[in-house]
C-alpha positions in Angstrom: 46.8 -23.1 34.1 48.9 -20.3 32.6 48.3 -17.1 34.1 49.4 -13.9 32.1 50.6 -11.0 34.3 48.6 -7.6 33.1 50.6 -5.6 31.3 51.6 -2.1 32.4 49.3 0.8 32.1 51.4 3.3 30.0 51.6 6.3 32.6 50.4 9.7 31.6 53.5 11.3 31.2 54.3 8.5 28.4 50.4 9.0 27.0 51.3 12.9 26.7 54.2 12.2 25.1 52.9 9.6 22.5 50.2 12.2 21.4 52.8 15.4 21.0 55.4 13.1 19.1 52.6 11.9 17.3 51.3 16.0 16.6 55.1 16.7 15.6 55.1 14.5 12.9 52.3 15.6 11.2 53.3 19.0 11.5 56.7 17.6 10.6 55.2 16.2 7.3 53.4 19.7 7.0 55.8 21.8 6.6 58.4 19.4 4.9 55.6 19.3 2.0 55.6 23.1 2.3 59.2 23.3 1.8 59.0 21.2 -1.1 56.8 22.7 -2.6 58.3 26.1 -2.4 61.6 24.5 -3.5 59.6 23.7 -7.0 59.2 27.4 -7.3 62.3 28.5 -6.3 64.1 26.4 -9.0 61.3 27.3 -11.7 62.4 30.9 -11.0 66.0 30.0 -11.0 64.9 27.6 -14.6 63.4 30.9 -16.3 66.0 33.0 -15.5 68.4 31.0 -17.4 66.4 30.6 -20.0 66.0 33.9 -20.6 69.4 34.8 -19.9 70.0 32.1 -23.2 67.7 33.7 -24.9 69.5 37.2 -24.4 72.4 35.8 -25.4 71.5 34.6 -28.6 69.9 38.4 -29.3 73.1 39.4 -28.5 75.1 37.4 -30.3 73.1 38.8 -33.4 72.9 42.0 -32.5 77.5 41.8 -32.5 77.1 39.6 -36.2 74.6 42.6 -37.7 76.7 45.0 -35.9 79.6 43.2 -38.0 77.5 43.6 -41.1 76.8 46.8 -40.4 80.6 48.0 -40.1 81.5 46.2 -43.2 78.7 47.8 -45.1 80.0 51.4 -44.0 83.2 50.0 -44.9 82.0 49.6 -48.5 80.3 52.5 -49.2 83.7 54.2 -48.1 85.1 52.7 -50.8 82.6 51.7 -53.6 82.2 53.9 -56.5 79.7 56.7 -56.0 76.7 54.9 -58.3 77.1 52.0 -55.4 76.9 54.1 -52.4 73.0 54.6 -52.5 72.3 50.5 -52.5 74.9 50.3 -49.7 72.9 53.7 -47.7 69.8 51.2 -47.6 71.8 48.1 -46.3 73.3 50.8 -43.5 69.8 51.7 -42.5 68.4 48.3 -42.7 71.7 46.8 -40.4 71.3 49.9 -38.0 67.2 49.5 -37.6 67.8 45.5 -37.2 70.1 46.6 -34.8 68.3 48.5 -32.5 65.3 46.3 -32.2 67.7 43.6 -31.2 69.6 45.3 -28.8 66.1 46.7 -26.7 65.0 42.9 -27.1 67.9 41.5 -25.9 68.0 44.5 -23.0 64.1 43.2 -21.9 65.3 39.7 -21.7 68.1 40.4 -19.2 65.8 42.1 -17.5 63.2 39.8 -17.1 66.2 37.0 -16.2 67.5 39.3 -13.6 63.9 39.7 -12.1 63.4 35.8 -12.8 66.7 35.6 -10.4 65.8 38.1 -7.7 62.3 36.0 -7.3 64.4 32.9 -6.8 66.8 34.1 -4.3 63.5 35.9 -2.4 61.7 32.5 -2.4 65.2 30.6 -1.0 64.8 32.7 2.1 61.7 31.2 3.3 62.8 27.8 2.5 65.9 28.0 4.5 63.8 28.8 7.4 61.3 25.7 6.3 64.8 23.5 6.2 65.6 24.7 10.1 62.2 24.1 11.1 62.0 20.7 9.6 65.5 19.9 11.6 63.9 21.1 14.8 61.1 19.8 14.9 62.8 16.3 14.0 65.3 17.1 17.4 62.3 17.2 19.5 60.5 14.2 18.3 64.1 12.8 19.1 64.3 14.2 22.5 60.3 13.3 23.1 60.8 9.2 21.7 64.2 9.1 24.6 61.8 11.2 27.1 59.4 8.3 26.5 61.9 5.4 27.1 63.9 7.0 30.1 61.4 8.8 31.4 63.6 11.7 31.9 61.0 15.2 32.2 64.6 17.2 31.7 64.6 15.4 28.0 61.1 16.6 27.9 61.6 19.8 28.1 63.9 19.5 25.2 61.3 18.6 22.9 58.9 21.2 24.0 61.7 24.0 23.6 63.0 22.3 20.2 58.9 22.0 19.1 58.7 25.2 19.7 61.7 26.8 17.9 60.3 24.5 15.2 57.0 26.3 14.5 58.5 29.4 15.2 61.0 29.1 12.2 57.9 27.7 10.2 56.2 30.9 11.1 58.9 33.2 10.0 59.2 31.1 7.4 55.6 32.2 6.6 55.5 35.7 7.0 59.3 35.7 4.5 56.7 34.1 2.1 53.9 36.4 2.3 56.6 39.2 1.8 57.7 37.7 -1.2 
C-alpha cells in the first residue's frame, strides 16, 4: 500500500506574500498600460510638432522664393522704361501682399509646433515617473518571490518599502499628469 505523505500547509507568511506579489502585478500591469498609453501621446505631440514645423518650413521657403521675386521686380522697375514701371508697381504689390500672408502663416505654424513641443516634453515628465514606478514595483515582486522561498521577513520588508516607493512614483506621476 503506497502511502503519500501530506504535503506542507503553505504558512501564512508565504500565503501573505502570494496575495501582495500577486496585487503587485496587477498594479504592475496598471500602470505599465498607463505609461503606454501616455507614451502614445507624448509621441503624437512630438509627431505634430514636426509636422508643423515642415509645414513652416515649406511657408518659408516661399515666403524667401516670393521675397526673390519681389527684389527682382523692384529691380526691374528700376530699370524699365517709364511706360513699364506701372505693370511692374502691380507685380511689387502683389509679391509684397503674397508675402505677408505667408510670413504670418508660416509665424502661426511655428507657433503651434513649438506648443506641439512643449506638450510633449510636459507629458514626458509623468512618464518618467510611470517608467520608475514600473522598475519599483518589479524590485519588490523580486524581493517578495525570494522572501517566499528563503523565508527571510528582512527581504520582506524590501518589497513593502520598494511597493511602496512604487505607488508613490505612480502617484506623482498622477498628479504631473493632471498638471499637464
Amino acid at each position: 500500500m503506497l502511502h503519500h505523505a501530506a504535503a506542507p500547509r503553505p504558512s501564512r507568511m508565504s500565503q501573505w506574500i502570494a496575495v501582495f506579489t500577486a496585487i503587485l502585478a496587477a498594479l504592475g500591469a496598471l500602470v505599465s498600460y498607463q505609461g503606454s498609453l501616455l507614451m502614445e501621446e507624448v509621441l503624437l505631440a512630438k509627431n505634430e510638432a514636426v509636422l508643423e514645423k515642415a509645414h513652416a518650413t515649406d511657408d518659408w521657403n516661399y515666403y524667401q522664393a516670393v521675397s526673390t521675386k519681389l527684389h527682382l521686380a523692384e529691380l526691374a522697375r528700376d530699370l524699365a522704361p517709364p511706360a513699364r514701371r506701372a505693370a511692374l508697381d502691380a507685380r511689387i504689390v502683389k509679391y509684397q501682399t503674397q508675402r505677408e500672408e505667408l510670413a504670418a502663416k508660416a509665424r502661426k505654424l511655428d507657433d503651434a509646433s513649438t506648443r506641439s513641443d512643449a506638450r510633449s516634453a510636459l507629458l514626458s515628465r509623468p512618464h518618467t515617473e510611470i517608467l520608475r514606478s514600473v522598475i519599483a514595483l518589479q524590485v519588490a515582486i523580486s524581493l517578495a518571490s525570494i522572501a517566499a522561498l528563503t523565508r527571510r521577513r528582512w527581504l520582506l520588508g524590501g518589497a513593502l518599502l520598494s511597493a511602496l516607493v512604487g505607488v508613490a512614483l505612480w502617484l506623482s506621476a498622477l498628479g504631473w499628469q493632471a498638471l499637464g
